[in-house]
C-alpha positions as CSV (number, residue, x, y, z in Angstrom):
1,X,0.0,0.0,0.0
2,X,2.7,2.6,0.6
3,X,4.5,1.8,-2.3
4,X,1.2,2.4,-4.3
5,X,1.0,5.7,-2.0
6,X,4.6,6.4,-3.0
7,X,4.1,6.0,-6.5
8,X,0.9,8.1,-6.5
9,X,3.6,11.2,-5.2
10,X,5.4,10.5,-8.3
11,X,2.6,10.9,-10.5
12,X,0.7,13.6,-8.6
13,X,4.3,15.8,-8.6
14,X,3.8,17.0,-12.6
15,X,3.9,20.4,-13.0
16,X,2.3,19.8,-16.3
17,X,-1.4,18.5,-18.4
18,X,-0.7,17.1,-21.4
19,X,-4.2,16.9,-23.5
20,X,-5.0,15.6,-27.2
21,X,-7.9,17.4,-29.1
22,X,-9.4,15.1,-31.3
23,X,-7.7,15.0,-34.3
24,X,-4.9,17.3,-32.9
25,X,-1.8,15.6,-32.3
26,X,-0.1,18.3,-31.1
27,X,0.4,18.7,-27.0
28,X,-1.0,21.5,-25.4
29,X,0.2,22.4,-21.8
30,X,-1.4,23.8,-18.6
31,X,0.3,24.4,-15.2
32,X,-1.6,23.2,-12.3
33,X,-1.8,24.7,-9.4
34,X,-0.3,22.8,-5.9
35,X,-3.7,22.6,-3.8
36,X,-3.5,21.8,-0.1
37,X,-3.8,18.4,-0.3
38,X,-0.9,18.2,-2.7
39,X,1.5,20.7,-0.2
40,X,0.1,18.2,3.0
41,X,1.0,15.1,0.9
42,X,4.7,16.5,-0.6
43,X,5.7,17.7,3.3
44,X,4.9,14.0,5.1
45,X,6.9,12.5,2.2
46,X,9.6,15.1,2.8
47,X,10.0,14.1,6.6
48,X,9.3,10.5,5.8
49,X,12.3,10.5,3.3
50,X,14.2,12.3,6.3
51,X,13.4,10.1,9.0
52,X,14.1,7.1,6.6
53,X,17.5,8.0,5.2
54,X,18.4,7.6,9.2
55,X,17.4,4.2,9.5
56,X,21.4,2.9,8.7
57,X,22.4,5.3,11.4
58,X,20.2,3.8,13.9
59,X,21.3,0.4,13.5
60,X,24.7,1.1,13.2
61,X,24.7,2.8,16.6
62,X,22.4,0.8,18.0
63,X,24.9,-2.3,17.7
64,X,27.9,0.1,18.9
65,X,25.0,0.6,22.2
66,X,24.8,-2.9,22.8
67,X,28.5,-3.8,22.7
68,X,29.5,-0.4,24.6
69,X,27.1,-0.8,27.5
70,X,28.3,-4.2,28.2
71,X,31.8,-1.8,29.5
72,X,30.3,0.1,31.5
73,X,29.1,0.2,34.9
74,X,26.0,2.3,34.5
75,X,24.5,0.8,31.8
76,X,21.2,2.3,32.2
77,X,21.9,5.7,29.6
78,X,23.0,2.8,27.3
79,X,19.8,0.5,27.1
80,X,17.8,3.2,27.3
81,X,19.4,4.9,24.0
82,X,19.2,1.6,22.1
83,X,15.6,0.9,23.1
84,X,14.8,4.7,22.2
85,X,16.5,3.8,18.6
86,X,14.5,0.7,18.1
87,X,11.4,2.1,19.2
88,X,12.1,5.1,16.1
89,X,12.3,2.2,13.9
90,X,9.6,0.4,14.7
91,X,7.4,3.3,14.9
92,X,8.6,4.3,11.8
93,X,7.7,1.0,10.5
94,X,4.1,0.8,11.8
95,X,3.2,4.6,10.6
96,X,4.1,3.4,7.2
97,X,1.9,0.4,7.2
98,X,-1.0,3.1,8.3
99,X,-0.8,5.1,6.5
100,X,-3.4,5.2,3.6
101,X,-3.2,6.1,0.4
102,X,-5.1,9.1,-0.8
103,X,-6.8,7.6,-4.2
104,X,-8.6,4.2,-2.0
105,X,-10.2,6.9,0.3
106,X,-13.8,7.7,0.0
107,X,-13.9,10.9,1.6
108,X,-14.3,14.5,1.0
109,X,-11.5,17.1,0.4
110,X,-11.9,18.3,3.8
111,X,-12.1,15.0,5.4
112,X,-8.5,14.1,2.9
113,X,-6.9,17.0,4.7
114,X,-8.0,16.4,8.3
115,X,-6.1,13.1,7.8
116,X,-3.4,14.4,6.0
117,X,-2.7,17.2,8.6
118,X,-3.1,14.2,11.6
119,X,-0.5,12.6,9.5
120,X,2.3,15.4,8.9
121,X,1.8,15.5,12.6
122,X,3.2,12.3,13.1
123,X,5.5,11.8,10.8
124,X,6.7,15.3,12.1
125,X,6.9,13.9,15.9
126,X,8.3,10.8,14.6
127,X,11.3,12.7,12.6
128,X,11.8,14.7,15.9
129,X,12.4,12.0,18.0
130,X,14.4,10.3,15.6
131,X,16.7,12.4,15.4
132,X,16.6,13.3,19.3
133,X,17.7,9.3,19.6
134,X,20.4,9.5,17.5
135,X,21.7,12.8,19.1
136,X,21.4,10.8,22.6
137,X,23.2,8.1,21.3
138,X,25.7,10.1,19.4
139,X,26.8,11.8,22.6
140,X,27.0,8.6,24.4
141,X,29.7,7.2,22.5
142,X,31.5,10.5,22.0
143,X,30.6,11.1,18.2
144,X,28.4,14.4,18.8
């Protein structure tokens, strides 16, 4: 379903209409205005893309976590850094299997946007804690 959502961006992201008149071969072009819905869709997909791009960095220090914290003597900063990593991930995860894509819904415009503007907000939260786990766990192993 999100790859359908995914390639739906794709599509919806032409800045141009190309239309045939009947018996015109020729293409005639109109510009289409970005609607709300269009702005809504392009910004989840910008933090999406943000948040995912990360996901190598989270596993890569969430295995240097787990072999660091079993050096140390409080080990509680380091558990709770690579739980907070794998909980981004599998949040991450589960939002993307949510999420729905815009064409299956039966809904109005204002209804689309209501949901799309619940969704920035957690894709938003999501990137923001994120990246606030791999800050924490930067620090922890002296890389940030």
């Amino acid at each position: 379903m999100a790859i359908g959502f995914f390639a739906l961006i794709l599509c919806s992201c032409s800045n141009s209409n190309t239309s045939h008149e009947s018996g015109n071969s020729s293409n005639i072009e109109t510009s289409q205005e970005e609607t709300v819905l269009d702005i809504l869709k392009r910004d989840i997909m910008d933090s999406h893309d943000i948040t995912m791009a990360k996901m190598n960095t989270m596993a890569k220090l969430r295995g240097e976590l787990k072999d660091t914290w079993k050096t140390q003597k409080d080990t509680a900063e380091y558990y709770n850094a690579y739980m907070d990593l794998g909980q981004a991930k599998t949040d991450m995860m589960d939002w993307m299997h949510a999420f729905k894509d815009m064409t299956e819904m039966e809904a109005t415009d204002a209804e689309k946007e209501a949901y799309l503007r619940e969704q920035f907000a957690k894709m938003k939260n999501l990137e923001e804690y994120t990246m606030s786990s791999i800050k924490v766990a930067k620090k922890l192993l002296g890389k940030g």
